[in-house]
MARBA-3410 file (N, C-alpha, C, O; in Angstrom, 1 decimal):
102
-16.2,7.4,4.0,-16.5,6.8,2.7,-16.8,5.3,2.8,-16.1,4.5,3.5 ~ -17.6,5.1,2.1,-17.6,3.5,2.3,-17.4,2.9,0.7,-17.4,3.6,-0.3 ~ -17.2,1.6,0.7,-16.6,0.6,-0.5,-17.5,1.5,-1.9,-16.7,2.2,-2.6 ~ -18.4,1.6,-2.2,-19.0,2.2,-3.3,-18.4,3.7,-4.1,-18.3,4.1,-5.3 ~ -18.1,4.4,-2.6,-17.7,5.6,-2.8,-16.2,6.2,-3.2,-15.8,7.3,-3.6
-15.5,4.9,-3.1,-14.2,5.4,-3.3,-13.9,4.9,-4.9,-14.3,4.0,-5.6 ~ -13.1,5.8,-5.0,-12.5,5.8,-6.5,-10.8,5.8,-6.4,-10.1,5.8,-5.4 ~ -10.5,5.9,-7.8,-9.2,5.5,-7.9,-8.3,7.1,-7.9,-7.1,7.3,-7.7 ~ -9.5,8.0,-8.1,-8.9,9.3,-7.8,-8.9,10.1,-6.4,-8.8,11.3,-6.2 ~ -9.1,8.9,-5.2,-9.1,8.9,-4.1,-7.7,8.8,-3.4,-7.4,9.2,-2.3
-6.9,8.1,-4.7,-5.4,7.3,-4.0,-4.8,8.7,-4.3,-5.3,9.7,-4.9 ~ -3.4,8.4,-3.7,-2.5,9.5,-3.8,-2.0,9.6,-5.1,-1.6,8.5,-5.6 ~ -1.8,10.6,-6.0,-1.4,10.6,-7.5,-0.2,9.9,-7.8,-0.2,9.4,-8.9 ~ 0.9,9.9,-6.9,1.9,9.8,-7.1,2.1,7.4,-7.5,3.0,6.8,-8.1 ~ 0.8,7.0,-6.9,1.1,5.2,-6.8,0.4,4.7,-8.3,0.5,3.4,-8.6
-0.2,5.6,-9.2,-0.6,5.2,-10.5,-0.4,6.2,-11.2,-1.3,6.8,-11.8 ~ 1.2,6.6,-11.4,1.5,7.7,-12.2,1.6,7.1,-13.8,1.5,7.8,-14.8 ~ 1.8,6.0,-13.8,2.8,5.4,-15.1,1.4,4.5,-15.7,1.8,3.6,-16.3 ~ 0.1,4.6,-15.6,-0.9,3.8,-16.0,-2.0,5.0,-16.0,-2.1,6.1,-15.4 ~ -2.9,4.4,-17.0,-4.1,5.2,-17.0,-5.3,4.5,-15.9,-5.8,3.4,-15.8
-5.4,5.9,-15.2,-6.0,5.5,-14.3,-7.4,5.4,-14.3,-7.9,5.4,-13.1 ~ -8.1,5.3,-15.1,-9.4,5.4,-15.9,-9.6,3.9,-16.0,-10.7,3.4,-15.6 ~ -8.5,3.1,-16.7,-8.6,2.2,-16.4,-8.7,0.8,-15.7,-9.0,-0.4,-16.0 ~ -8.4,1.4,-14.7,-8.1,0.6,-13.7,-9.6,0.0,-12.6,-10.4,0.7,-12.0 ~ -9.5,-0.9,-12.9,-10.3,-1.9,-12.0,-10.2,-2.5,-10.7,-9.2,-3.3,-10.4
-11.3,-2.1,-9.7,-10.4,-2.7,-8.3,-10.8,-4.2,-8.2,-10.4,-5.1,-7.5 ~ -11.6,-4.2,-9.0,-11.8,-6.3,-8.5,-10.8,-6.7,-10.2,-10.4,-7.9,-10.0 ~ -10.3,-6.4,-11.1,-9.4,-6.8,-12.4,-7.9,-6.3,-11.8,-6.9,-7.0,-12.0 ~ -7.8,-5.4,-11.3,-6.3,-5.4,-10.7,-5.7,-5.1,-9.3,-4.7,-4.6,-9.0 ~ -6.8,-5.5,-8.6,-6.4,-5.6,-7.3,-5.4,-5.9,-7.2,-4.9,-5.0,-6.6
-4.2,-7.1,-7.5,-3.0,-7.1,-6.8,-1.9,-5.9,-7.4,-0.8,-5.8,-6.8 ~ -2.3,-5.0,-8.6,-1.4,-4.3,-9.2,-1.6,-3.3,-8.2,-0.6,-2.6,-7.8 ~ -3.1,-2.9,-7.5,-3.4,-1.8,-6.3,-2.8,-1.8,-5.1,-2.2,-0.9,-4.5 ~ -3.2,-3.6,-4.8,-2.2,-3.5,-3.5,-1.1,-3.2,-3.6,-0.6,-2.1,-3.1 ~ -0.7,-4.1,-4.4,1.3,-4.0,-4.5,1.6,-2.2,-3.9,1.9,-1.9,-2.8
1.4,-1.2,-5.0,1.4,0.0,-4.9,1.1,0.4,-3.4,2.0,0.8,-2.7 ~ -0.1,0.3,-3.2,-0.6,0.7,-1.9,0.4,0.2,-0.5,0.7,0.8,0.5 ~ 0.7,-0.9,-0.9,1.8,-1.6,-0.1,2.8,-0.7,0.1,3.0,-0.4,1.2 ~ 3.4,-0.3,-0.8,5.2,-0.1,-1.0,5.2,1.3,-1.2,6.2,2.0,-1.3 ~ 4.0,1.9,-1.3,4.5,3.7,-1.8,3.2,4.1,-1.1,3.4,5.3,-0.7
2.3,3.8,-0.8,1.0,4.4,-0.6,1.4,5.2,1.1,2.2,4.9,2.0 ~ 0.4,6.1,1.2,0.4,6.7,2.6,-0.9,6.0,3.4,-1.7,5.1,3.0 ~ -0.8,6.7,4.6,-1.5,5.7,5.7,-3.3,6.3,5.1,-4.3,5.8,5.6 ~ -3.4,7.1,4.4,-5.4,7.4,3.5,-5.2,6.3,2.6,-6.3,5.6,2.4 ~ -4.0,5.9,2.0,-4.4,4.9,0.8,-4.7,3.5,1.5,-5.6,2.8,1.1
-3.7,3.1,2.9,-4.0,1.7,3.3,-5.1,1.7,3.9,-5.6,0.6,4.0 ~ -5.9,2.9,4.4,-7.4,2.9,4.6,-8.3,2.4,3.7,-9.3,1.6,3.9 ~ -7.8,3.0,2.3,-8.8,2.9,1.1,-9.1,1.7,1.2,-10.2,1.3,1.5 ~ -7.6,0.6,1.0,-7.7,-1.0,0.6,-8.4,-1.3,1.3,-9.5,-1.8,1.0 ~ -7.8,-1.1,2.4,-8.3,-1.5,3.4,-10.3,-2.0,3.6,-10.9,-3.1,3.7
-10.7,-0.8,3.7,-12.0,-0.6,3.2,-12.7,-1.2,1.5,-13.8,-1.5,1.3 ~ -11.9,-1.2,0.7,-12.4,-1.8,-0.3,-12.1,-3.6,0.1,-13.1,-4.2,0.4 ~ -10.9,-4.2,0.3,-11.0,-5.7,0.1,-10.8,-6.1,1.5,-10.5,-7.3,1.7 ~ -10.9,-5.3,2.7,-10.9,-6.2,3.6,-9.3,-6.5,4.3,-8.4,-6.3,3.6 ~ -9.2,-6.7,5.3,-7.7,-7.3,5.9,-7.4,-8.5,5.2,-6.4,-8.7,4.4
-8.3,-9.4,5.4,-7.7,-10.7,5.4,-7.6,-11.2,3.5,-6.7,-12.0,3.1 ~ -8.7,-10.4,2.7,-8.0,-10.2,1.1,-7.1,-9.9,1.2,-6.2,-10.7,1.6 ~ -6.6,-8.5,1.0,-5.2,-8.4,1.0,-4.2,-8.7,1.6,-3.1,-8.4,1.0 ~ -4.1,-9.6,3.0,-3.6,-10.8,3.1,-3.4,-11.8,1.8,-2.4,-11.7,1.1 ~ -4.2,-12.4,1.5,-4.4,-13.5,0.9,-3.5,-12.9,-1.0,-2.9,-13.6,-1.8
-3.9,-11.2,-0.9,-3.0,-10.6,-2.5,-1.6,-10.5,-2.1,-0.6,-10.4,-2.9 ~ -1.4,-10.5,-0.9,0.1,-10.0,-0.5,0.6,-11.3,-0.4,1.7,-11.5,-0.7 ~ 0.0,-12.4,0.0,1.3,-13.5,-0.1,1.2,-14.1,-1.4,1.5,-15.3,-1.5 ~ 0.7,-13.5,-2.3,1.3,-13.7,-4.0,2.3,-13.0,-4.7,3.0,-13.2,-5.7 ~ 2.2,-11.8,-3.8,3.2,-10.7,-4.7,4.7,-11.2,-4.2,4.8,-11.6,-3.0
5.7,-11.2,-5.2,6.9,-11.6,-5.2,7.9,-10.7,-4.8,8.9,-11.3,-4.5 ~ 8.1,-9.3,-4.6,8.8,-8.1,-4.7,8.4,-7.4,-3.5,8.9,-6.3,-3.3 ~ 7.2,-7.9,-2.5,6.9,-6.8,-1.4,7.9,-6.6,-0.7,8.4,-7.7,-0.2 ~ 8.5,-5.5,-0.3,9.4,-4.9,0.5,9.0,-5.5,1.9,8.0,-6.0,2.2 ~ 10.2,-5.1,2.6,10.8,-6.1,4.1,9.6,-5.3,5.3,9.1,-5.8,6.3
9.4,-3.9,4.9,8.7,-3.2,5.9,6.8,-3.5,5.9,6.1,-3.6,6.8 ~ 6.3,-3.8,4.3,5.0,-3.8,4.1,5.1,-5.1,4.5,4.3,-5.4,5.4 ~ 6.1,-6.0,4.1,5.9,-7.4,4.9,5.3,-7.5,6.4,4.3,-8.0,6.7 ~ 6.4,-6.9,7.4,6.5,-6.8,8.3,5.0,-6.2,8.8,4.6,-6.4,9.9 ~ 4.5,-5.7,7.9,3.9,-4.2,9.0,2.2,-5.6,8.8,1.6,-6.1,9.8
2.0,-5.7,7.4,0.9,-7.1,7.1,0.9,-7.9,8.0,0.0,-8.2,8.7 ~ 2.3,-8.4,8.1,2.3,-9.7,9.0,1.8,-9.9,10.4,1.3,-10.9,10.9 ~ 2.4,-8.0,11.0,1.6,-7.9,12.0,0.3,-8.0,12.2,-0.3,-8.9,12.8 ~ -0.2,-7.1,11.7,-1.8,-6.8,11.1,-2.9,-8.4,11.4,-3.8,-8.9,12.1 ~ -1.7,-8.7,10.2,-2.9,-10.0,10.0,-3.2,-11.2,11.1,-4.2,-11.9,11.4
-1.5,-11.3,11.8,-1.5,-12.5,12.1,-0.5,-13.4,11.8,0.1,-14.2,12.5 ~ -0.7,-13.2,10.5,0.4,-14.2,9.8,1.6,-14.7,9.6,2.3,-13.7,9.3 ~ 2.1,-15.5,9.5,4.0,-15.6,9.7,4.1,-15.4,8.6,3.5,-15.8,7.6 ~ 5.1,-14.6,8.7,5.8,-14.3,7.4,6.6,-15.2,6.0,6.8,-14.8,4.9 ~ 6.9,-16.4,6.7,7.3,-17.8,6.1,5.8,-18.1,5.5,5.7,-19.3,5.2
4.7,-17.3,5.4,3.4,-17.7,4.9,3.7,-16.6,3.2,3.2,-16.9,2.1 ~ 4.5,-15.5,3.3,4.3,-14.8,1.9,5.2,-15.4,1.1,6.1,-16.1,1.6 ~ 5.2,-15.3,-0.2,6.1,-15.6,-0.9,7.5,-14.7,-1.5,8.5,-15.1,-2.1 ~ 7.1,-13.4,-1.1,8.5,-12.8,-1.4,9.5,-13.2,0.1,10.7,-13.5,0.1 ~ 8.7,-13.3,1.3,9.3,-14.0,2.3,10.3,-15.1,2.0,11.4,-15.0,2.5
10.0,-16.0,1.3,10.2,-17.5,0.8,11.2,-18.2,-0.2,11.7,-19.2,-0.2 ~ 11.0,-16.8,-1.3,11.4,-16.8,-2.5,12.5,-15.5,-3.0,12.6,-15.2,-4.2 ~ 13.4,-14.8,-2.0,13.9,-13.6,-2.0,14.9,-14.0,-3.0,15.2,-15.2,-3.4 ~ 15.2,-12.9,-3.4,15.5,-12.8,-5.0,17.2,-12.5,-4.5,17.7,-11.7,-3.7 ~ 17.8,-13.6,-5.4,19.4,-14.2,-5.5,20.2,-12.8,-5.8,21.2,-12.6,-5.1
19.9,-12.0,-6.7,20.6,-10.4,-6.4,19.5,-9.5,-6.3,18.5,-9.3,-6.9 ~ 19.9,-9.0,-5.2,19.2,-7.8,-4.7,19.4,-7.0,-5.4,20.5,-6.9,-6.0 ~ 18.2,-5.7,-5.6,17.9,-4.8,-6.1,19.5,-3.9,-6.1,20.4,-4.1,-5.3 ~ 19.5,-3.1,-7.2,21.0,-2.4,-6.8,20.8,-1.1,-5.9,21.6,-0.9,-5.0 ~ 19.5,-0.1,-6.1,19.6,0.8,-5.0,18.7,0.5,-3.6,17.6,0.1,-3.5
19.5,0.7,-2.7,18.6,-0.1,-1.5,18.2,1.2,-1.0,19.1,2.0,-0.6 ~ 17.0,1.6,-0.9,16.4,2.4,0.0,15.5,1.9,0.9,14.9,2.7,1.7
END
């Protein structure tokens, strides 16, 4: 598939359960995609992004998001290159932690 061909009914059902998916825009909500695709998505969805914005975009959506988990961090950081002292949930970890830790 290439960039044109993918749709939002390509991703796995379960990462845009709580939104209408009709609506959704990949250049208007790209970081709401990433985020998802980041933290819940399987290894077809990190293809999708992947193929829609590129490594080094979703680099650039991922060190805005505030809440990415320790492992999507990790796994980007590798990917990209990047130090992790470059994301902002990196930077900015949040004074109480979530209460269920999975």
């Amino acid at each position: 598939m290439n960039k044109q061909q993918i749709k939002i009914s390509d991703f796995s059902p379960h990462l845009f359960w709580d939104v209408n998916k009709k609506e959704l825009d990949f250049e208007k909500h790209k970081t709401y995609i990433v985020n998802r695709v980041m933290q819940y998505g399987l290894y077809r969805d990190w293809k999708n992004i992947k193929q829609i914005y590129g490594l080094s975009q979703i680099t650039e959506i991922a060190k805005n998001i505030r809440d990415l988990d320790k492992k999507s961090l990790a796994f980007l950081s590798l990917l990209s290159g990047e130090s992790q002292n470059t994301f902002r949930c990196y930077t900015q970890t949040q004074s109480m932690q979530k209460h269920w830790n999975f």
